[in-house]
LUMSE-98353 format. One record per residue (C-alpha): x, y, z. Coordinates in steps of 0.5 Angstrom, whole numbers. Example, Ala and Ser with C-alpha at 12.3 -4.5 7.8 and 13.67 -1.06 7.14 Angstrom:
% LUMSE-98353
east=25; north=-9; up=16
east=27; north=-2; up=14
***
This chain:
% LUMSE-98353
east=-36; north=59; up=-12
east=-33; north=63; up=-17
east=-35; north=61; up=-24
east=-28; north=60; up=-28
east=-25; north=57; up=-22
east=-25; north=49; up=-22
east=-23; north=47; up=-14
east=-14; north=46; up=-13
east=-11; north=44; up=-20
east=-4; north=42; up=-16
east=1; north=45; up=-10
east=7; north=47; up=-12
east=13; north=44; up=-7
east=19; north=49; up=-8
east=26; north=46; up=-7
east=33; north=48; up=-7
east=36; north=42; up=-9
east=30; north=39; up=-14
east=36; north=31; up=-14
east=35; north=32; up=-7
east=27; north=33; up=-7
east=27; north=28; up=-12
east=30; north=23; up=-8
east=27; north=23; up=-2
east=19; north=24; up=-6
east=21; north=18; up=-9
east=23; north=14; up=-3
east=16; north=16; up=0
east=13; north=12; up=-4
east=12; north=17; up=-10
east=12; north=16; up=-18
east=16; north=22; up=-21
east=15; north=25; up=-28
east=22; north=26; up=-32
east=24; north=32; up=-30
east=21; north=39; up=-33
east=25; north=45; up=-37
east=19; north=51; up=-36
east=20; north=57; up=-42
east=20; north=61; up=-35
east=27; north=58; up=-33
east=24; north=53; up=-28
east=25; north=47; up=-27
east=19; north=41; up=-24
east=18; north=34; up=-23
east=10; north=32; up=-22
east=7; north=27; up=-17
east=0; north=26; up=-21
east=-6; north=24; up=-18
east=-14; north=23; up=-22
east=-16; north=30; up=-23
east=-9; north=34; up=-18
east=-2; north=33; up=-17
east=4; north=36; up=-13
east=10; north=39; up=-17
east=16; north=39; up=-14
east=19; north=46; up=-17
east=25; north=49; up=-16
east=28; north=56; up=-19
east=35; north=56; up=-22
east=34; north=62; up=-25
east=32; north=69; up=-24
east=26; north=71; up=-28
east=20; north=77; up=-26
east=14; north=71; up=-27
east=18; north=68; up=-21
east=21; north=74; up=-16
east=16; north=71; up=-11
east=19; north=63; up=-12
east=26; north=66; up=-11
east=25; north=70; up=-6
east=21; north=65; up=-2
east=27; north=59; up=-3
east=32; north=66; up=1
east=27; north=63; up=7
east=27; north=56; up=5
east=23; north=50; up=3
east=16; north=49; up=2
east=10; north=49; up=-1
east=10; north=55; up=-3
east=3; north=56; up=-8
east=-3; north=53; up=-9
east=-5; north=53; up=-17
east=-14; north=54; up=-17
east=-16; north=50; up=-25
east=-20; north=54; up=-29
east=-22; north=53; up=-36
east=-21; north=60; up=-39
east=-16; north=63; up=-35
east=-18; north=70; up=-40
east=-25; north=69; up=-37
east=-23; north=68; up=-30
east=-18; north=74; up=-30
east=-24; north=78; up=-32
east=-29; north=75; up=-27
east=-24; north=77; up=-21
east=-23; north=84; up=-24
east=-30; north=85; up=-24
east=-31; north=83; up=-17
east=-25; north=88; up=-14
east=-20; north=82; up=-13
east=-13; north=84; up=-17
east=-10; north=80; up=-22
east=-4; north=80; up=-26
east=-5; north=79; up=-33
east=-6; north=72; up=-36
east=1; north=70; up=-38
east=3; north=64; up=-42
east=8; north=59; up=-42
east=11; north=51; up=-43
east=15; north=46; up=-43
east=17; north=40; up=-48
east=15; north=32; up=-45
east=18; north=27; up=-49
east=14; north=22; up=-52
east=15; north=15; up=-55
east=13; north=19; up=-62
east=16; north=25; up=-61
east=17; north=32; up=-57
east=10; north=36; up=-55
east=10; north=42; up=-51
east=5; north=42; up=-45
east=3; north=48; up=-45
east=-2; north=53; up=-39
east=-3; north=59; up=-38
east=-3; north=61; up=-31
east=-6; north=68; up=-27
east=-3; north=70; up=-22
east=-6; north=72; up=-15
east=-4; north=78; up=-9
east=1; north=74; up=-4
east=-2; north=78; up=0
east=-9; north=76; up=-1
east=-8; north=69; up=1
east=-3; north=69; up=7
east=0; north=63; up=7
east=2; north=62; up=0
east=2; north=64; up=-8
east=-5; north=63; up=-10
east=-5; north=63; up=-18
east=-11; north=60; up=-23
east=-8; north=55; up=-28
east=-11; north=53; up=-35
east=-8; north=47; up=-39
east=-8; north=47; up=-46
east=-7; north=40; up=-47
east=-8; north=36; up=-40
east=-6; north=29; up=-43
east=2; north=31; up=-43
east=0; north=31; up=-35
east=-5; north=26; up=-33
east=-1; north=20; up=-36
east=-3; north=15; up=-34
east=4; north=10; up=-33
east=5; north=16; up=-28
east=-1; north=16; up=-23
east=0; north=9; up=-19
east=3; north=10; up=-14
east=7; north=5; up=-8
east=4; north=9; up=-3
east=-3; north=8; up=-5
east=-4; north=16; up=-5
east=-10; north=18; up=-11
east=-11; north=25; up=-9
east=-10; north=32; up=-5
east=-14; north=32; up=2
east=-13; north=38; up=5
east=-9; north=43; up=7
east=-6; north=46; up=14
east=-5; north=54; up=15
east=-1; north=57; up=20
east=-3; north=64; up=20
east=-4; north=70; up=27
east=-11; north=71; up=26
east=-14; north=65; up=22
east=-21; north=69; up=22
east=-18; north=74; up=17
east=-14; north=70; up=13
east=-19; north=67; up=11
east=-24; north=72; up=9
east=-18; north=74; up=3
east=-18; north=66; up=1
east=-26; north=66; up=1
east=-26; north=73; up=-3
east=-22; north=70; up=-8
east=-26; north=63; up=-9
east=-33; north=67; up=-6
east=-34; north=62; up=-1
east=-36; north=63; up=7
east=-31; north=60; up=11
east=-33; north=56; up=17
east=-31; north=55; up=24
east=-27; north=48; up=26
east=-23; north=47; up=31
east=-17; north=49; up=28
east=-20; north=55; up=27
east=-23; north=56; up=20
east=-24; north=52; up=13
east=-25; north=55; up=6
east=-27; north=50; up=1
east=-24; north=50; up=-6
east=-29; north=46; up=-10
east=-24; north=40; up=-9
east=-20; north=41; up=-2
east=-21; north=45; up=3
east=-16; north=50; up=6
east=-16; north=50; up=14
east=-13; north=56; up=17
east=-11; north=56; up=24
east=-6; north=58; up=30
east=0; north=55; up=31
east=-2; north=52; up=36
east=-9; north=49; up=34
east=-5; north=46; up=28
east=0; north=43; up=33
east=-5; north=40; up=37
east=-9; north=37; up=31
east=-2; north=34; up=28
east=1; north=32; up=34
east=8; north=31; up=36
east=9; north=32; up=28
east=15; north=37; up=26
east=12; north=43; up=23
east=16; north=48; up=18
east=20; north=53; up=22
east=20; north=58; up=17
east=16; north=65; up=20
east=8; north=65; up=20
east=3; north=65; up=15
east=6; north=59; up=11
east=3; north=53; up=9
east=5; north=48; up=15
east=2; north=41; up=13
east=-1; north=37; up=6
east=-6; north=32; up=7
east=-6; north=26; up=2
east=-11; north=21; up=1
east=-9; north=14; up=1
east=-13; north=8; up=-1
east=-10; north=4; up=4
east=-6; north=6; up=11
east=-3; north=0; up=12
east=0; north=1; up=5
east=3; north=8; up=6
east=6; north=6; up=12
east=9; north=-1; up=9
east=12; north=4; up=3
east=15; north=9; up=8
east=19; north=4; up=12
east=22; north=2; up=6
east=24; north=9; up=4
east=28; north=10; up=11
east=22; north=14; up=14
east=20; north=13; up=21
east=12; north=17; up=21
east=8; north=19; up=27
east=1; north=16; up=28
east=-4; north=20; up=29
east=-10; north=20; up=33
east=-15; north=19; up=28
east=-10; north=13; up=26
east=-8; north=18; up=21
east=0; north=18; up=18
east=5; north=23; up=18
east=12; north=26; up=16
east=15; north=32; up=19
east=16; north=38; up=14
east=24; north=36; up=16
east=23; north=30; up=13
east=19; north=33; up=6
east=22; north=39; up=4
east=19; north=44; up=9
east=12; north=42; up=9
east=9; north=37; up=14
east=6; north=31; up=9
east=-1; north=27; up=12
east=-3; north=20; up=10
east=-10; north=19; up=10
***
C-alpha cells in the first residue's frame, strides 16, 4: 500500500435535489449533519461513522475543481467518487508523482460548521486522481486539517445501527483491467473473487465485476441504470440486521433479503446506488 494513502475517508453520493436526497437518507434510518456550504460552490450533508462517512453532494454551481461532478449528474445520480485519507496531501501528490500515476495539484478548500461558541471553518485539501484510472468513479486523495468539525460525535449514532462502509461493488467491461488502475494507484494486487476482482484499500475493498456477476451476488436488487463502468452498490456495516430492517420499515421502505441474510435497497430507491446492510 501507498505510503500517504490511509484506506477510504468517504464516498461522495452525488444528487441533484440534495432536500430530496436528504429526506429520503433520513428516512433510512441515517443522522445528517447541517448542511455544507463549500468554498468550491458545492453543497453536502455528511452521514459520519467511526473513522469514514458518505456525503450526499450536490452541485449547484459551475466550477473547474467539479466539471467532473457536473458533467456526471448530466447522466444522473449516484455515487460518483470515493475520497482515499492521507495526512499529507503534498506528500501523497509527490508519492504518486514518483511512481508515474498522474495527479492534479493539491488544492485547498472549506466550509463553515457552526458551533455552539461560534463558526469554524473545516477546512481539506483534496488531490484529484484521473477518472480514467479508476473506472467506475472520481478517485481523489483527502486531508482534513481539523477532523474534529466532521467526527462529531451527536451525529455518528445512527437509528439504522450502521458504524462503517464495508465495501463497494463495481460494475465495469473487463473487471480485470479495471482493477489493475485502482491497484496502481493504491499499489495493491488485486485477487480473484467470484464477482470477478477485489482491490483492498486499507479500509474497505473494492469489488469489480460484470454486470451480470454482481446482479448474482445482489439478487433481485435493482442496480443503477446509468451506462457502465459506475459504482453499483454501497455496503454498509450495521451491528444489528434486525434493527436496520426495523428502521427501513419505519421509513417506508420495503428492502431485499439476500441470501447471506444481508439487506438491501435498490439504487432507485437511494439516489442512483444500491445500498447493502450488513
Amino acid at each position: 500500500m501507498r505510503k500517504y494513502i490511509r484506506g477510504i475517508d468517504h464516498v461522495v453520493i452525488l444528487v441533484r435535489d440534495l432536500d430530496r436526497a436528504s429526506d429520503t437518507y433520513e428516512r433510512l434510518g441515517f443522522t445528517l449533519t447541517p448542511r455544507g456550504h463549500h468554498t468550491l460552490g458545492s453543497k453536502n450533508h455528511c452521514i459520519v461513522f467511526g473513522s469514514d462517512y458518505l456525503e450526499l453532494l450536490a452541485v449547484p454551481k459551475p466550477h473547474p475543481a467539479l466539471q467532473y461532478f457536473s458533467d456526471f449528474l448530466a447522466a444522473g445520480e449516484g455515487l460518483g467518487a470515493v475520497a482515499f485519507a492521507t495526512d499529507d496531501a503534498n506528500a501523497a501528490h509527490r508519492e504518486l508523482a514518483a511512481a508515474g500515476v498522474g495527479a492534479e495539484p493539491p488544492l485547498d478548500f472549506s466550509r463553515p460548521v457552526a458551533l455552539a461558541d461560534g463558526t469554524r471553518d473545516a477546512e481539506f485539501r483534496i488531490v484529484q486522481l484521473s477518472p480514467a484510472d479508476t473506472p467506475g468513479c472520481r478517485t481523489f486523495l483527502c486531508q482534513h486539517f481539523n477532523a474534529d468539525l466532521v467526527w462529531r460525535e451527536e451525529y455518528q449514532t445512527h437509528a439504522l445501527g450502521a458504524f462503517g462502509i464495508g465495501a463497494l461493488g463495481v460494475i465495469v467491461e473487463d473487471p480485470k483491467a479495471a482493477a489493475a488502475g485502482y491497484a496502481r494507484l493504491l499499489d495493491a494486487k488485486p485477487r480473484r473473487v467470484p464477482e470477478g476482482r477485489l482491490v483492498e484499500t486499507g479500509s474497505a475493498p473494492i469489488a469489480l465485476g460484470s454486470r451480470k456477476t454482481v446482479g448474482e451476488r445482489l439478487d433481485s436488487v435493482a442496480l443503477p441504470t446509468r451506462a457502465h463502468p459506475l459504482v453499483a452498490a454501497l455496503f454498509i456495516r450495521v451491528v444489528d440486521r434486525g434493527r436496520a430492517a426495523d428502521a427501513l420499515a419505519r421509513g417506508g421502505f420495503s428492502p431485499v433479503i439476500l441470501k447471506d441474510g444481508s439487506i438491501a435497497i435498490g439504487a432507485d430507491q437511494a439516489h442512483g446506488v444500491a445500498l447493502v446492510f450488513g
